[in-house]
C-alpha positions in Angstrom: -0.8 -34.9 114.3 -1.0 -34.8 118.0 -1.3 -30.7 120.0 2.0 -32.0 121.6 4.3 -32.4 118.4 6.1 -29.4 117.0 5.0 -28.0 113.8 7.6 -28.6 110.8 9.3 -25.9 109.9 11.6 -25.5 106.8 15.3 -25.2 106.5 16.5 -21.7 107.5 17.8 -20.1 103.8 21.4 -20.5 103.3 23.9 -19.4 100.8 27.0 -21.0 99.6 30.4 -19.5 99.3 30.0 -19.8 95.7 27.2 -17.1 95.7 29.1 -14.8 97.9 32.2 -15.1 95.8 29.4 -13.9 92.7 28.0 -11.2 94.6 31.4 -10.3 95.7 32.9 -10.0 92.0 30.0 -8.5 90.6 30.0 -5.3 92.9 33.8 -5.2 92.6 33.5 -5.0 88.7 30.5 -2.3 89.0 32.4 0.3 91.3 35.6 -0.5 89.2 34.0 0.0 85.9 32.7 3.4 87.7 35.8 4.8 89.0 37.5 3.7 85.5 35.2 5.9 83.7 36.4 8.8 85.7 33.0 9.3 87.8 33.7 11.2 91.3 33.7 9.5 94.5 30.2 11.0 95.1 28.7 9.1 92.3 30.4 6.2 92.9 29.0 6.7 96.6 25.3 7.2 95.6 25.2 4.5 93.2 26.5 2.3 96.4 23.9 3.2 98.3 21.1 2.9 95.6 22.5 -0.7 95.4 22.4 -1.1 99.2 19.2 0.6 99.1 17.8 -1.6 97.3 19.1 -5.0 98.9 17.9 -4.4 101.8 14.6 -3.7 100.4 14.4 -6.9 98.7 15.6 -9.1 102.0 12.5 -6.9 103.7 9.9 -7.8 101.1 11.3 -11.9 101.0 11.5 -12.0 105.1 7.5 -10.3 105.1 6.5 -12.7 102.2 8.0 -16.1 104.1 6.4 -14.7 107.2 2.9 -14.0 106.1 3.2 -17.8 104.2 4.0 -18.7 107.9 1.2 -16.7 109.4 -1.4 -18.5 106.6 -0.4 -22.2 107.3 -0.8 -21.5 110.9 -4.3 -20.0 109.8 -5.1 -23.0 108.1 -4.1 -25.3 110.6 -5.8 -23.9 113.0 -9.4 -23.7 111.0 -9.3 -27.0 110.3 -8.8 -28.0 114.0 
């Protein structure tokens, strides 16, 4: 591979509407089975932010782990060199 040619690079990660539509329904059957049990609006409102919590602490830990992957191939390539 010549110094000239860009590196390759996977596919950025995509989801379908099919896994939106999942995610979608299963949060709408979680708060609704909540507020059907008779829970107030301030548990309802904490479990919501648990879950959001929570998300966004996964997408942080799956963005550092693809990056450091990154950040090792690069290493890699660049020993070899």
């Amino acid at each position: 591979m010549s110094p000239d040619s860009p590196t390759p690079s996977r596919p950025p990660i995509q989801y379908g509407i099919g896994t939106l539509l999942i995610a979608t329904t299963a949060l709408a059957v979680l708060l609704g089975t909540l507020q059907w049990m008779g829970l107030a609006p301030e548990v309802i409102a904490l479990v919501f932010g648990v879950l959001l919590v929570g998300a966004l602490a996964g997408v942080a830990l799956v963005v550092a782990l693809l990056r450091g992957i990154d950040n090792r191939r690069q290493d890699g390539e660049n020993d070899e060199s």
